[in-house]
C-alpha positions as CSV (number, residue, x, y, z in Angstrom):
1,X,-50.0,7.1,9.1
2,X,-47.9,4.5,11.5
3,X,-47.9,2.3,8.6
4,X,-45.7,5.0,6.4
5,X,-43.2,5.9,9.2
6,X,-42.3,2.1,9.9
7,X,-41.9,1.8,6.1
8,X,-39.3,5.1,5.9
9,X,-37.4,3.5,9.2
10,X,-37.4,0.2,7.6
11,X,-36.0,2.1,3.7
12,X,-33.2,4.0,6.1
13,X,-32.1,1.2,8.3
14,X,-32.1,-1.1,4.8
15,X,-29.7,2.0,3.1
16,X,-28.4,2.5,5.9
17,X,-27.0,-1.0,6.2
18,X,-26.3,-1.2,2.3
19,X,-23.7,1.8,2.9
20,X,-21.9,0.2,5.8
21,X,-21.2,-2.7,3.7
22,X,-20.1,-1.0,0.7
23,X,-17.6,1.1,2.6
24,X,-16.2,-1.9,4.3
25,X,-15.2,-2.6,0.9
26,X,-13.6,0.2,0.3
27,X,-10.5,1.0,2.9
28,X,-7.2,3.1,2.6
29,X,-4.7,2.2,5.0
30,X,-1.0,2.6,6.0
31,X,1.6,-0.3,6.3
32,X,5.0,0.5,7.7
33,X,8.1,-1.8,6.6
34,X,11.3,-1.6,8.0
35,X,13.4,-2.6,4.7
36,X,16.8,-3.1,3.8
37,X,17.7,-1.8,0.2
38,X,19.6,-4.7,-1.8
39,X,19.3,-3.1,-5.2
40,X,17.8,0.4,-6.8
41,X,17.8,-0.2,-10.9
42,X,16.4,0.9,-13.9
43,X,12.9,-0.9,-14.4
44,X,13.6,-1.1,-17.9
45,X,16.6,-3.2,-16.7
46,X,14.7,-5.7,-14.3
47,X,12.9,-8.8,-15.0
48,X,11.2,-10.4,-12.3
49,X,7.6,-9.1,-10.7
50,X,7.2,-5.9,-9.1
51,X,4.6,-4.3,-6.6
52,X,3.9,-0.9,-8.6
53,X,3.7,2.0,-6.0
54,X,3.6,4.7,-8.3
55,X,1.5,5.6,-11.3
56,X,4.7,6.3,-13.4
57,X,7.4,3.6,-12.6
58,X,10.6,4.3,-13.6
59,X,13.2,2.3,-10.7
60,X,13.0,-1.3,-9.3
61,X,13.8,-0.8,-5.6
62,X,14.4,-4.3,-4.1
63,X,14.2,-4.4,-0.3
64,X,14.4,-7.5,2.3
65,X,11.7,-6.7,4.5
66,X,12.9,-6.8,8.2
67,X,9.4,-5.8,9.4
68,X,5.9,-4.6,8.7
69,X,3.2,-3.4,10.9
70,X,0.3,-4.3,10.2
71,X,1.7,-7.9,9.4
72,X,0.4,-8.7,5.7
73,X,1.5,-11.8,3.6
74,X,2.4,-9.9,0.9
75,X,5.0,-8.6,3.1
76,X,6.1,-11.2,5.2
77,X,9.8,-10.9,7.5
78,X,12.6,-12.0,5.4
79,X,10.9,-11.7,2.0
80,X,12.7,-9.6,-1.0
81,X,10.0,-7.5,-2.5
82,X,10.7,-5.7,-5.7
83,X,8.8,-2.2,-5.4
84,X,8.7,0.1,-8.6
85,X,8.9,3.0,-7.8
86,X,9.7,6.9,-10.1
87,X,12.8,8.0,-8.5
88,X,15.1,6.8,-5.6
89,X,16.4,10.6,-5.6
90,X,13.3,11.7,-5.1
91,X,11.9,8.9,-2.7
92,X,15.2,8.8,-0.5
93,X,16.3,12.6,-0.8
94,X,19.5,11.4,-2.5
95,X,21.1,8.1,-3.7
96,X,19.8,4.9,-1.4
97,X,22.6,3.2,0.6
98,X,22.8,-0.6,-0.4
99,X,22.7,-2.9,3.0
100,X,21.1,0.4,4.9
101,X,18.1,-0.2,6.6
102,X,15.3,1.9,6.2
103,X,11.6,3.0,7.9
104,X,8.9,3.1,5.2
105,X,5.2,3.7,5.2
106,X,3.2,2.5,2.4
107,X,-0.3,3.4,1.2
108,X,-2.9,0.7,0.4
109,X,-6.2,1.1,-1.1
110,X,-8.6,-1.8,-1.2
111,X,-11.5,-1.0,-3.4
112,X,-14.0,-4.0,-4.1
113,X,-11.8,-6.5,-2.8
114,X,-8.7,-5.4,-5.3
115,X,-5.7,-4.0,-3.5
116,X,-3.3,-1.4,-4.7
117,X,-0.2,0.0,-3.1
118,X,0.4,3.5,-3.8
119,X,2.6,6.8,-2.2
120,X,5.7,4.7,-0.5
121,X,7.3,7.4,1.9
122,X,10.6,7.1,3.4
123,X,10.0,8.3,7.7
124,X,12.8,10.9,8.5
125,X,14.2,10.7,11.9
Protein backbone atom coordinates (compact mmCIF):
# COMPACT_ATOMS: atom_id res chain seq x y z
CA UNK A 1 0.00 0.00 0.00
CA UNK A 2 3.11 2.50 0.74
CA UNK A 3 4.27 1.49 -2.56
CA UNK A 4 0.96 3.06 -4.39
CA UNK A 5 0.90 6.39 -2.37
CA UNK A 6 4.68 7.18 -3.16
CA UNK A 7 3.78 6.44 -6.80
CA UNK A 8 0.51 9.04 -6.79
CA UNK A 9 2.93 11.78 -4.85
CA UNK A 10 5.67 11.05 -7.25
CA UNK A 11 2.62 11.32 -10.66
CA UNK A 12 1.40 14.80 -8.80
CA UNK A 13 4.70 16.36 -7.94
CA UNK A 14 5.85 15.16 -11.87
CA UNK A 15 2.30 17.13 -13.15
CA UNK A 16 2.61 19.30 -10.86
CA UNK A 17 5.98 20.43 -12.14
CA UNK A 18 4.90 19.91 -15.85
CA UNK A 19 2.21 22.74 -15.25
CA UNK A 20 4.49 25.23 -13.64
CA UNK A 21 6.63 25.08 -16.64
CA UNK A 22 4.08 25.36 -19.17
CA UNK A 23 2.55 28.45 -17.56
CA UNK A 24 5.88 30.10 -17.41
CA UNK A 25 5.46 30.04 -20.97
CA UNK A 26 2.51 31.54 -21.17
CA UNK A 27 2.50 35.25 -19.48
CA UNK A 28 0.27 38.45 -20.22
CA UNK A 29 1.74 41.48 -19.04
CA UNK A 30 1.53 45.32 -19.18
CA UNK A 31 4.32 47.71 -20.53
CA UNK A 32 3.87 51.40 -20.09
CA UNK A 33 5.61 53.87 -22.73
CA UNK A 34 5.75 57.42 -22.36
CA UNK A 35 5.59 58.32 -26.30
CA UNK A 36 5.65 61.29 -28.35
CA UNK A 37 3.30 61.10 -31.39
CA UNK A 38 5.37 62.15 -34.66
CA UNK A 39 2.78 60.95 -37.22
CA UNK A 40 -0.96 59.22 -37.15
CA UNK A 41 -1.60 57.99 -41.02
CA UNK A 42 -3.60 55.77 -42.93
CA UNK A 43 -1.83 52.19 -42.85
CA UNK A 44 -2.76 51.75 -46.33
CA UNK A 45 -0.48 54.93 -46.77
CA UNK A 46 2.66 53.68 -44.84
CA UNK A 47 5.43 51.56 -45.84
CA UNK A 48 7.88 50.67 -43.37
CA UNK A 49 7.24 47.74 -40.37
CA UNK A 50 4.74 48.08 -37.93
CA UNK A 51 4.07 46.49 -34.37
CA UNK A 52 0.19 45.40 -34.91
CA UNK A 53 -1.74 46.20 -31.66
CA UNK A 54 -5.03 45.59 -32.80
CA UNK A 55 -6.67 42.66 -34.61
CA UNK A 56 -8.17 45.16 -37.31
CA UNK A 57 -5.40 47.81 -38.20
CA UNK A 58 -6.47 50.58 -39.90
CA UNK A 59 -3.75 53.83 -38.68
CA UNK A 60 0.06 53.85 -38.46
CA UNK A 61 0.67 55.77 -35.15
CA UNK A 62 4.42 56.51 -35.05
CA UNK A 63 5.78 57.49 -31.58
CA UNK A 64 9.47 58.24 -30.27
CA UNK A 65 9.50 56.37 -27.26
CA UNK A 66 10.71 58.66 -24.28
CA UNK A 67 10.17 55.71 -21.80
CA UNK A 68 8.96 52.24 -21.02
CA UNK A 69 8.57 50.42 -17.81
CA UNK A 70 9.30 47.39 -17.85
CA UNK A 71 12.51 48.28 -20.05
CA UNK A 72 12.14 45.95 -23.25
CA UNK A 73 14.39 46.09 -26.39
CA UNK A 74 11.71 46.25 -28.56
CA UNK A 75 11.08 49.53 -27.03
CA UNK A 76 14.18 50.98 -26.26
CA UNK A 77 14.47 55.21 -25.22
CA UNK A 78 14.80 57.19 -28.27
CA UNK A 79 13.51 54.58 -30.72
CA UNK A 80 10.56 55.50 -33.33
CA UNK A 81 8.11 52.64 -33.27
CA UNK A 82 5.43 52.46 -35.80
CA UNK A 83 2.27 50.96 -33.89
CA UNK A 84 -0.94 50.00 -36.08
CA UNK A 85 -3.44 50.63 -34.52
CA UNK A 86 -7.83 50.93 -35.71
CA UNK A 87 -8.57 54.47 -34.83
CA UNK A 88 -6.62 57.45 -33.25
CA UNK A 89 -10.27 58.86 -32.48
CA UNK A 90 -10.98 56.18 -30.80
CA UNK A 91 -7.56 55.39 -29.01
CA UNK A 92 -6.93 59.17 -28.04
CA UNK A 93 -10.70 60.42 -27.54
CA UNK A 94 -10.15 62.89 -30.43
CA UNK A 95 -7.44 63.82 -33.00
CA UNK A 96 -3.64 63.09 -31.50
CA UNK A 97 -1.51 66.19 -31.02
CA UNK A 98 1.81 65.82 -33.20
CA UNK A 99 5.02 66.61 -30.80
CA UNK A 100 2.53 65.87 -27.60
CA UNK A 101 3.73 63.56 -25.31
CA UNK A 102 1.72 60.90 -24.16
CA UNK A 103 1.29 57.90 -21.15
CA UNK A 104 0.49 54.56 -22.72
CA UNK A 105 0.03 51.10 -21.39
CA UNK A 106 0.41 48.27 -23.74
CA UNK A 107 -0.67 44.59 -23.41
CA UNK A 108 1.72 41.76 -24.17
CA UNK A 109 0.95 38.14 -24.42
CA UNK A 110 3.76 35.72 -24.66
CA UNK A 111 2.46 32.26 -25.55
CA UNK A 112 5.17 29.53 -26.26
CA UNK A 113 7.90 31.87 -26.56
CA UNK A 114 5.94 34.16 -29.44
CA UNK A 115 5.07 37.58 -28.28
CA UNK A 116 2.17 39.73 -29.29
CA UNK A 117 1.22 43.25 -28.38
CA UNK A 118 -2.35 43.82 -28.13
CA UNK A 119 -5.05 46.58 -26.37
CA UNK A 120 -2.67 49.89 -26.48
CA UNK A 121 -4.62 52.33 -23.95
CA UNK A 122 -3.94 55.92 -23.70
CA UNK A 123 -3.76 56.71 -19.22
CA UNK A 124 -6.04 59.74 -18.59
CA UNK A 125 -4.92 62.07 -15.97
Amino acid sequence: MRYDIYAVIRLLVILALGLSVGHAQNRNDEIRLKATVKAVILLSDFSGTITPVHFDPLFALTVRIESANPAISDFRVGSVVTFGIHSPSMLFAGDPKKGKTYDFVLHRTIENGRVRFLGLQLLRP
